[in-house]
N, C-alpha and C positions, 0 to 999 in steps of 0.2 A: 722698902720695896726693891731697890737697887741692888740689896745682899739677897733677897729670894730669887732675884730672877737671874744672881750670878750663879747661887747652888743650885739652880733646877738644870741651868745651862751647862755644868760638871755633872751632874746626876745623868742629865739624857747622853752628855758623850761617852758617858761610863757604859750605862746599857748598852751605847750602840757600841763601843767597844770590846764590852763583852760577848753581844750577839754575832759581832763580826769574826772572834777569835773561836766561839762555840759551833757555826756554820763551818771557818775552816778548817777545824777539826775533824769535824763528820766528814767532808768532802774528803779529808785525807785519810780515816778510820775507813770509810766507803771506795774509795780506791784501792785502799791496800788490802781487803775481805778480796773484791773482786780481781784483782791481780795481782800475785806473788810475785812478783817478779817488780813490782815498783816499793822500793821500801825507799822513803824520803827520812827515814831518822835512823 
């Protein structure tokens, strides 16, 4: 029980990992459509 609820606990920081890295993505893909003039990369 102790090994499930360590993987579930890696599994959920992963999603929110990845949801976190895929939202700041957009916010900077969506930044940079709407102004030329900010290029962060």
């Amino acid at each position: 029980m102790h090994k499930l609820k360590k993987l579930l606990g890696k599994i959920l920081i992963g999603t929110m990992l990845l949801t976190l890295t895929g939202t700041t993505s957009l916010v900077i893909n969506a930044a940079d459509t709407t102004n030329p003039y900010i290029k962060l990369y």
